[in-house]
C-alpha positions as CSV (number, residue, x, y, z in Angstrom):
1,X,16.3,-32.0,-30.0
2,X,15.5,-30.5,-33.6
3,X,14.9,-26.9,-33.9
4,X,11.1,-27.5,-34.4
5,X,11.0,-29.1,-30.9
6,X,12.8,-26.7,-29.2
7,X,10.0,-24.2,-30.8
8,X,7.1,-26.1,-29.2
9,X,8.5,-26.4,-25.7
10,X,9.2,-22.5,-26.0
11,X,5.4,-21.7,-27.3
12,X,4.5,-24.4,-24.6
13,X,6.0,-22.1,-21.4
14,X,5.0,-19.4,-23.5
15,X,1.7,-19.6,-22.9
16,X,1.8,-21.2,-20.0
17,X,3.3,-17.9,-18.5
18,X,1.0,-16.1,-20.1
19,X,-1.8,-17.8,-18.8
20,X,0.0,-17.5,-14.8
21,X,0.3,-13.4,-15.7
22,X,-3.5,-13.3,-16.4
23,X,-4.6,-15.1,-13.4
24,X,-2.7,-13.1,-10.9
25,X,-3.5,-9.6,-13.0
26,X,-6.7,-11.1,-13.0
27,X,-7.1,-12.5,-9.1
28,X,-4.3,-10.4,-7.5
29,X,-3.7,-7.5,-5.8
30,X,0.0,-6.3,-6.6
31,X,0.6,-3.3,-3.8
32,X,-1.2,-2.3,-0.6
33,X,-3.8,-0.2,-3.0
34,X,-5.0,-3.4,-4.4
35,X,-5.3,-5.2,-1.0
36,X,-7.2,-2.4,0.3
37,X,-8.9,-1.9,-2.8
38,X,-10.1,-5.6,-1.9
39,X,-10.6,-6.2,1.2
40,X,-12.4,-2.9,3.2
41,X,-15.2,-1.2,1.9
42,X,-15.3,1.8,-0.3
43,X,-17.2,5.0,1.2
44,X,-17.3,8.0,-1.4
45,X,-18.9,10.2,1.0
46,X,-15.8,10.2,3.4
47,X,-13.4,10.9,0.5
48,X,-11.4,14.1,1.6
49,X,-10.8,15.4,-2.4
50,X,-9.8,13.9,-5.0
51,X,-6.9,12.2,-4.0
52,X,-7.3,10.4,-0.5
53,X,-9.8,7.8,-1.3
54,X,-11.9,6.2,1.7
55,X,-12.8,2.8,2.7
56,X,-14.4,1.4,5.9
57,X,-13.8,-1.4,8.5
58,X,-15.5,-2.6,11.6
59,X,-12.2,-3.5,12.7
60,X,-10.2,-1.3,14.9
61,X,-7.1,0.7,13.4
62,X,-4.4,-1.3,14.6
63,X,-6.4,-4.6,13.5
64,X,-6.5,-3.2,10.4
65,X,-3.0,-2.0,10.3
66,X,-1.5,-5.8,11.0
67,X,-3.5,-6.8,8.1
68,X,-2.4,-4.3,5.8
69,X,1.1,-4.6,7.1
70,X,1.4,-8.4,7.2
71,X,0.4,-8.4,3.4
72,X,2.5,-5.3,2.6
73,X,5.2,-4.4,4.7
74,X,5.3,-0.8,4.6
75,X,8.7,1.6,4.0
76,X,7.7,3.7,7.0
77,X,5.0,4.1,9.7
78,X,4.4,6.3,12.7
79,X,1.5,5.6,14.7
80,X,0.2,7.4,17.7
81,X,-3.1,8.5,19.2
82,X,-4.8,10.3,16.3
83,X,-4.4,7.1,13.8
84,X,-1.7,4.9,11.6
85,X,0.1,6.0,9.2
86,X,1.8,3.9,6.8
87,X,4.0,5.1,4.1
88,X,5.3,3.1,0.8
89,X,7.0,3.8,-2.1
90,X,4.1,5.1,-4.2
91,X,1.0,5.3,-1.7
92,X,0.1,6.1,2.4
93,X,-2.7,4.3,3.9
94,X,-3.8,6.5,6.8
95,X,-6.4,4.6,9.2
96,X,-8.3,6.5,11.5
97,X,-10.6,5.5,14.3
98,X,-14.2,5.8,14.0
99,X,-17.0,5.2,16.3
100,X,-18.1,2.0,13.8
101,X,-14.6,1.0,13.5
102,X,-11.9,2.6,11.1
103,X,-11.5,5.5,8.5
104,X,-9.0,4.4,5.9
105,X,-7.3,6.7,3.4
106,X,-5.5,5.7,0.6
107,X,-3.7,8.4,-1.1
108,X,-0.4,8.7,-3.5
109,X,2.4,9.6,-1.2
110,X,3.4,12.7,-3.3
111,X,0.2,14.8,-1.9
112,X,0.0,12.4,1.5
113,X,3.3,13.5,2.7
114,X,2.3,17.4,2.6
115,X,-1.0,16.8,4.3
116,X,0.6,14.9,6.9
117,X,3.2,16.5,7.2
118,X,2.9,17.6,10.6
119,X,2.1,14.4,12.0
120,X,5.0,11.6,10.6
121,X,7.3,14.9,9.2
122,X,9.9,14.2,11.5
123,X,8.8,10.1,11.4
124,X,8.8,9.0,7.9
125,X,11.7,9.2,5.8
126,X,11.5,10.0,2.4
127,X,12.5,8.7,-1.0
128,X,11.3,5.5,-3.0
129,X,11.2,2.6,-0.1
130,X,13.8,4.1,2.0
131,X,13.8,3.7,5.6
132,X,16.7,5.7,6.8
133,X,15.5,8.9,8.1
134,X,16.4,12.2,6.5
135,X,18.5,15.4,6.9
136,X,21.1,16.3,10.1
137,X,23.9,15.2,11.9
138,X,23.7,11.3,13.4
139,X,20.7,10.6,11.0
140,X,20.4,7.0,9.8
141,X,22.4,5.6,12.6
């Protein structure tokens, strides 16, 4: 092949990449804030500041939870009676049960971890995706 061939194939999968990079920006979600983002429903009102956003389901927490969790497998969770609590590398999704179904609360993990502290402290490790828990003799065995 001439040099002037090899240019067209090469503009050719150029653009076809770019066109595949603007249909999943465009149609995707790429981390479990866009999946929740798209599928629950957003409700202002129930924000707790600034940064834990709410959304609604009529599902219960732990439906809700697989969902999440079968799309985006989380780093770290802890669930118990009060709610789930699932930790990745950049965000927590907290879902809480409500009389119509479930509170969720997305929230960066940097002010997440403090407000929960109490709750997955001693559950969720800590650092970017890491599962091995933190801190003391016998830890991560």
């Amino acid at each position: 092949m001439n040099s002037r061939r090899w240019f067209v194939v090469a503009a050719a999968f150029a653009v076809i990449g770019a066109l595949v990079v603007a249909l999943a920006i465009g149609y995707g979600n790429f981390s479990p804030r866009g999946f929740v983002e798209d599928h629950y429903e957003r409700a202002a009102a129930q924000d707790l500041d600034d940064e834990a956003l709410a959304y609604t389901s009529t599902k219960r927490p732990s439906q809700v939870a697989q969902e999440i969790t079968d799309a985006w497998r989380p780093a770290d969770q802890y669930i118990d009676s009060s709610g789930v609590y699932l930790r990745y590398d950049d965000d927590s999704v907290v879902i809480l049960p409500v009389a119509a179904g479930s509170l969720i609360l997305l929230e960066r993990l940097t002010t997440a971890y403090p407000r929960y502290h109490s709750l997955v402290g001693s559950h969720w490790g800590w650092g970017r995706g890491s599962t091995v828990r933190g801190g003391g003799p016998g830890s991560g065995k």
